[in-house]
C-alpha positions in Angstrom: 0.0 0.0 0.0 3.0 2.1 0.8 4.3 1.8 -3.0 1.3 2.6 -4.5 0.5 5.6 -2.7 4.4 6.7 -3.3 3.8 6.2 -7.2 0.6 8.2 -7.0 2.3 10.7 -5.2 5.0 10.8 -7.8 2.3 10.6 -11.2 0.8 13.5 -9.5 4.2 15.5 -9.5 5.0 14.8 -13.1 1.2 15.7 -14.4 1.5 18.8 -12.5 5.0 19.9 -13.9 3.5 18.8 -17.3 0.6 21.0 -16.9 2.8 24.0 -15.2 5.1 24.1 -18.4 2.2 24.1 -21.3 0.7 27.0 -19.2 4.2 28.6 -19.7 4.1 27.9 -23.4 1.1 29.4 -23.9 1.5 32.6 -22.3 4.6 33.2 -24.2 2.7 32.9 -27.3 -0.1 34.7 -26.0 2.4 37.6 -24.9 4.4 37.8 -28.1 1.0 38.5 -30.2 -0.2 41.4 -31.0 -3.6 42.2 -32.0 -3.5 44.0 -35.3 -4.6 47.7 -35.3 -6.8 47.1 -38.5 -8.8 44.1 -36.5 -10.1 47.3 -34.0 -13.1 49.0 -34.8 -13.2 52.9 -35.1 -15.5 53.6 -32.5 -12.6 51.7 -30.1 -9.5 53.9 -31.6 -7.7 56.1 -28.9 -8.9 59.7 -29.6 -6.4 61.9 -30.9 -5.5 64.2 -28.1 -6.3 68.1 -29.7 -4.7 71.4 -28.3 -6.9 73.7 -27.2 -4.4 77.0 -27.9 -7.4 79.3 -26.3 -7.8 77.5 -23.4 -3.6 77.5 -23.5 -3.3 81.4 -23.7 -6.5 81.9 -20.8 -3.7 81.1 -18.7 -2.5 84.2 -18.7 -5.4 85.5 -17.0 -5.4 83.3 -13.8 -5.0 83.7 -10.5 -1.3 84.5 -11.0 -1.7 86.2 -14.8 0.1 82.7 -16.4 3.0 83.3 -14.2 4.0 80.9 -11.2 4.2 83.9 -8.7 3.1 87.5 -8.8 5.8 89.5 -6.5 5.1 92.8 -4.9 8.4 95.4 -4.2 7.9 97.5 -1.4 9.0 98.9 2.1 7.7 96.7 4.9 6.5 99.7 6.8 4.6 101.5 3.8 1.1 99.2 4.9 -0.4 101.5 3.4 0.3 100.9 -0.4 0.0 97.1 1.2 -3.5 97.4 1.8 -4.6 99.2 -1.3 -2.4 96.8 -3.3 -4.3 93.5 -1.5 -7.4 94.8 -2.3 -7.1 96.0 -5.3 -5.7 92.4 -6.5 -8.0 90.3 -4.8 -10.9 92.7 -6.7 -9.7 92.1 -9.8 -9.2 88.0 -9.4 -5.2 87.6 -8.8 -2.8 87.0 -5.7 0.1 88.5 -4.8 3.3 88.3 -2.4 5.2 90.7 -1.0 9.2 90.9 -1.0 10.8 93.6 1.1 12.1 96.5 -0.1 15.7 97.5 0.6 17.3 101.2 1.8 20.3 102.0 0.6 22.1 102.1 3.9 21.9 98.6 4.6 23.2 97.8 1.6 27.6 97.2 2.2 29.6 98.5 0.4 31.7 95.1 -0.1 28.3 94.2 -1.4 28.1 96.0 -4.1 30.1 94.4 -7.3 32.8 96.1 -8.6 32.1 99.7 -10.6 28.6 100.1 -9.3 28.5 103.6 -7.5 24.9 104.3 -7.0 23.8 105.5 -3.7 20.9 106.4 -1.1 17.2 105.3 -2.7 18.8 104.4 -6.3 21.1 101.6 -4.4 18.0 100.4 -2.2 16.0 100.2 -5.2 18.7 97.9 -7.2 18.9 95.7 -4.0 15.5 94.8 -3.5 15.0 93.9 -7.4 18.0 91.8 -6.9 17.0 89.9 -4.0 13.2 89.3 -6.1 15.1 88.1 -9.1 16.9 85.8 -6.8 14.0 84.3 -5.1 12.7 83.0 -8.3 15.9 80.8 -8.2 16.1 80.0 -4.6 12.6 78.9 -5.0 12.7 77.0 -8.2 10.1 79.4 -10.0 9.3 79.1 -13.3 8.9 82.9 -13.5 7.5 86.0 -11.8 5.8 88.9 -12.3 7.6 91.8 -10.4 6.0 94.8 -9.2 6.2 97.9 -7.7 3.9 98.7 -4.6 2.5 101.9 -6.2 1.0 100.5 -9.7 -2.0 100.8 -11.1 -4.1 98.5 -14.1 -7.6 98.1 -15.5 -9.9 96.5 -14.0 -10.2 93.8 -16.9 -6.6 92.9 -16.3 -7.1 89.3 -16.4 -8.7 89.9 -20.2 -5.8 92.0 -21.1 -2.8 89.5 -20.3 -4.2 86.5 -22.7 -3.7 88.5 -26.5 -0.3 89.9 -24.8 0.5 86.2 -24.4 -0.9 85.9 -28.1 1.6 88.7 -28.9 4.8 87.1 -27.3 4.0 83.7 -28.5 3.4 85.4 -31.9 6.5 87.1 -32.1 9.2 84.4 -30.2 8.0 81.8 -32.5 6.6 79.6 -30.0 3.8 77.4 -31.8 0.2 78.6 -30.5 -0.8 74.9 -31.4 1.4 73.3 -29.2 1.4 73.1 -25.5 3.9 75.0 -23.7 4.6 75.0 -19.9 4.1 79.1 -20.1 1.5 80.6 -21.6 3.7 83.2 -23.0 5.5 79.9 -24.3 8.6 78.9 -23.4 11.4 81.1 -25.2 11.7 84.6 -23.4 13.7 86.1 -20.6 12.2 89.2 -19.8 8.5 91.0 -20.5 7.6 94.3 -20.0 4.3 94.7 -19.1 4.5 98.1 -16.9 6.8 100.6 -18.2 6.8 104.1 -19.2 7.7 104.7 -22.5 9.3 102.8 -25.3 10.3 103.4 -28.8 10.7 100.3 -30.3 11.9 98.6 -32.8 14.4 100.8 -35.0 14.2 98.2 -37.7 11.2 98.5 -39.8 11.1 95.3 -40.9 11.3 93.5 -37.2 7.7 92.3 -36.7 5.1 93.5 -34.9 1.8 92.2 -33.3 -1.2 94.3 -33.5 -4.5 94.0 -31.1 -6.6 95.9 -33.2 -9.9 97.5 -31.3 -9.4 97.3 -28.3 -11.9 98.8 -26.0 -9.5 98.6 -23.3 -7.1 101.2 -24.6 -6.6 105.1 -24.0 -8.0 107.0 -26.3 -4.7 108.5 -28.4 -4.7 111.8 -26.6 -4.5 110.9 -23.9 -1.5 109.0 -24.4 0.6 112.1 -26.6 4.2 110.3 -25.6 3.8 106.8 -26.7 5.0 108.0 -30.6 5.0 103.9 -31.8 1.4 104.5 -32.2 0.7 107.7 -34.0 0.0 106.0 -36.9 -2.1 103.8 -35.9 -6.1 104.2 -35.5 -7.4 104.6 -32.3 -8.0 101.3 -30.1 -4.8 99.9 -31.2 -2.0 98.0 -28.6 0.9 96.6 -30.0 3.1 93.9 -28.5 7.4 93.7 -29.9 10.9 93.1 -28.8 11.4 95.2 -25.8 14.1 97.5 -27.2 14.0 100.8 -24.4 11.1 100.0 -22.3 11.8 102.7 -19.3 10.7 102.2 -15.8 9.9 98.9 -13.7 6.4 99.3 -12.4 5.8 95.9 -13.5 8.2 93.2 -15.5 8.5 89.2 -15.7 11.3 87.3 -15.4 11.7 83.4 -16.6 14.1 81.1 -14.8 16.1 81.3 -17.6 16.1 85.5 -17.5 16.7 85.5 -13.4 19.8 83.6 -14.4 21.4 86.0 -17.3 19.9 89.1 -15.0 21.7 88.1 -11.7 25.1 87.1 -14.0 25.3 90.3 -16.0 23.6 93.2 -13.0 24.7 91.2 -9.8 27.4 89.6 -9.9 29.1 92.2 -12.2 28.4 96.5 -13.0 27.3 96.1 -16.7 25.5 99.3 -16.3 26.7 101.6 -13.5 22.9 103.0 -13.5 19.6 102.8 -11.5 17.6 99.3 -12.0 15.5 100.2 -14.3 17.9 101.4 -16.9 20.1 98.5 -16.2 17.3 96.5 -17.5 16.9 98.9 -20.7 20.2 98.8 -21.7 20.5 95.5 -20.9 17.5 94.4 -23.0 18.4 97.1 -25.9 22.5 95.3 -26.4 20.5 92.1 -25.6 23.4 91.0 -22.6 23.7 87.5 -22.6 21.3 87.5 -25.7 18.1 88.5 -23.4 15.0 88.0 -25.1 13.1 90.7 -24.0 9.1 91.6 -25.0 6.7 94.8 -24.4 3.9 95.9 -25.1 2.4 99.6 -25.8 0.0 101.1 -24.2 1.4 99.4 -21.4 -0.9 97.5 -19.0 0.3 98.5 -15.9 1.0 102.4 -14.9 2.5 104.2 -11.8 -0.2 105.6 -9.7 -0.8 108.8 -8.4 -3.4 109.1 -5.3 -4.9 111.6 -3.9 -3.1 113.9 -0.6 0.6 114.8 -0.3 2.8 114.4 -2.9 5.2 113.2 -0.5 3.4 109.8 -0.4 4.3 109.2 -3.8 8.2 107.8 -4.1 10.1 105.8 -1.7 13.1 105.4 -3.9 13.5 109.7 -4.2 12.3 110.0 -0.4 10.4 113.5 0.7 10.8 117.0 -0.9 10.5 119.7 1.7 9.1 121.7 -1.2 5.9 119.5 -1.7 4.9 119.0 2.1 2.3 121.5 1.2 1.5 120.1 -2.6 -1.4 118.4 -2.5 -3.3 116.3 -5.1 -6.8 116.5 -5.2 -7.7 113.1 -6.5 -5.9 110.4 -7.8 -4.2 109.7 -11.4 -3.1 106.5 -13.5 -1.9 107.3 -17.0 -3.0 104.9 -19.4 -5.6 103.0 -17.9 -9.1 103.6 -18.7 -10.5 101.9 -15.9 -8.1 102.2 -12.8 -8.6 99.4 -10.2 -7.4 102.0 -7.6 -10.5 104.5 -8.8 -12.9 101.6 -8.8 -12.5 99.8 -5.5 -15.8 101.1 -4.2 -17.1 99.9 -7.6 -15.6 96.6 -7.2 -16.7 96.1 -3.6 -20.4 97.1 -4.8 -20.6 94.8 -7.9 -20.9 97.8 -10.1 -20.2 98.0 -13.2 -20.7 101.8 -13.6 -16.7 102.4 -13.5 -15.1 105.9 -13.2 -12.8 106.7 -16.3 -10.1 109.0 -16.1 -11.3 111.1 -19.3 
């Protein structure tokens, strides 16, 4: 009885190996063939995935204006242009951070790289946009919209940024029907949203992007200085390399850009010259081969509010001469309808906005 059970036992064995090894077989054939493509219906084809460029550029009108941060310059103890500069972004549907402002004092001079002799407010002033720039590489940013605590924009901001986006895309070559990790796509350093005053392009033959009719643009009187667009009817904004874009009430920076900025105005004097000729001139000999973009009228302006005078610059610090000057209501070049004039507005759910003219 002992035998027999043994040889069971050991038939069993063999059968199962048998079995386990044509199992093996099979799936090997099974995994080496491929069902044809042809042998699928149409109705169970993948979908073709299709870019949806409008939905790509509405980026730019998101909670950050298709940047990764939006970055706020200013004194720590100025709450006041704090507050109005809170409100006036949460009205208008984007967030902002603030990055401390710097006085010149506390910049040393072993700080400061070789050649660069600018003092008081103007030395301050090139700190504190140093030390933003810098962030966006500390913190990994993609890019970053800088701006000064005292700027001003329409209320339809978020409307506005989308055909600049168009604009830049247009102009840098990046493909409008292909995804691009920035809206703006993926091939600039620097964009110039908030300046004041360019004159473009000297070349007559470098393009140019044209928004044509747009409501959200001051009328042409009321905007004498900007000569790119004397010829052009009214209701016109025009997007192009950023040539001699003055002023840095507002400017983005790519990852890329932070890089060549910090290597050509930081860690060496390119420019012995405030900030915001630095970046001119740097843009205008295109240091490092900066790809720079702006865009007239520009969408964000310097603004003006109502009481002293004095209130207005941080950077130039008080004029005993204009203790007394007092401004009667507040001004934004440029925009035709201010956030800053509008808050109440906002607040209310008007739409019945004050315009300047």
């Amino acid at each position: 009885m002992t035998a027999i059970r043994q040889n069971t036992r050991c038939h069993l064995v063999i059968a199962a190996c048998s079995i386990s090894l044509l199992l093996v077989f099979l799936g090997l054939r099974t995994s080496n063939h491929t069902t044809p493509t042809w042998s699928l219906s149409h109705s169970q084809q993948p979908a073709p995935l299709v870019h949806d460029t409008e939905h790509d550029l509405a980026r730019a009108g998101n909670g950050t204006l298709g940047f990764e941060k939006v970055l706020v310059l200013g004194l720590e103890e100025r709450s006041d242009k704090r507050d109005v500069m809170i409100l006036s972004s949460s009205l208008t549907g984007f967030e902002v951070e603030f990055v401390d402002a710097v006085k010149g004092e506390d910049v040393l001079d072993k700080a400061r790289p070789a050649g660069f002799t600018m003092t008081e407010g103007v030395l301050g002033s090139w700190r504190a946009h140093m030390n933003a720039i810098r962030s966006v590489l500390e913190r990994q940013l993609s890019s970053a919209l800088i701006m000064e605590d005292d700027i001003d924009w329409d209320v339809r901001i978020q409307s506005q940024m989308p055909e600049f986006a168009k604009g830049v895309r247009t102009l840098s070559k990046s493909p409008l029907n292909e995804p691009q990790d920035s809206p703006y796509g993926d091939d600039w350093d620097i964009l110039w949203p908030g300046h004041c005053g360019e004159v473009g392009p000297e070349d007559k033959d470098e393009p140019i992007y044209v928004i044509t009719n747009d409501a959200t643009v001051a009328p042409k009187e009321h905007q004498p200085w900007l000569k790119m667009l004397k010829d052009y009817p009214e209701g016109t904004r025009i997007v192009h390399r950023g040539i001699t874009p003055i002023c840095t009430f507002a400017y983005a920076v790519s990852r890329r850009g932070a890089q060549k900025i910090l290597a050509a105005l930081a860690i060496k004097t390119t420019y012995d010259l405030a900030f915001d000729n630095q970046l001119m001139f740097s843009c205008k000999d295109k240091a490092l081969d900066l790809k720079c973009y702006s865009v007239e009228p520009m969408l964000f302006y310097h603004h003006r509010p109502a009481g002293s005078v004095n209130k207005d610059s941080d950077i130039q610090g008080s004029k005993q001469e204009d203790t007394d000057n007092i401004r009667e209501k507040g001004i934004t070049d440029n925009i035709v309808w201010s956030t800053r004039l509008n808050l109440e507005k906002l607040i209310a759910g008007s739409r019945d906005y004050v315009t300047q003219w």
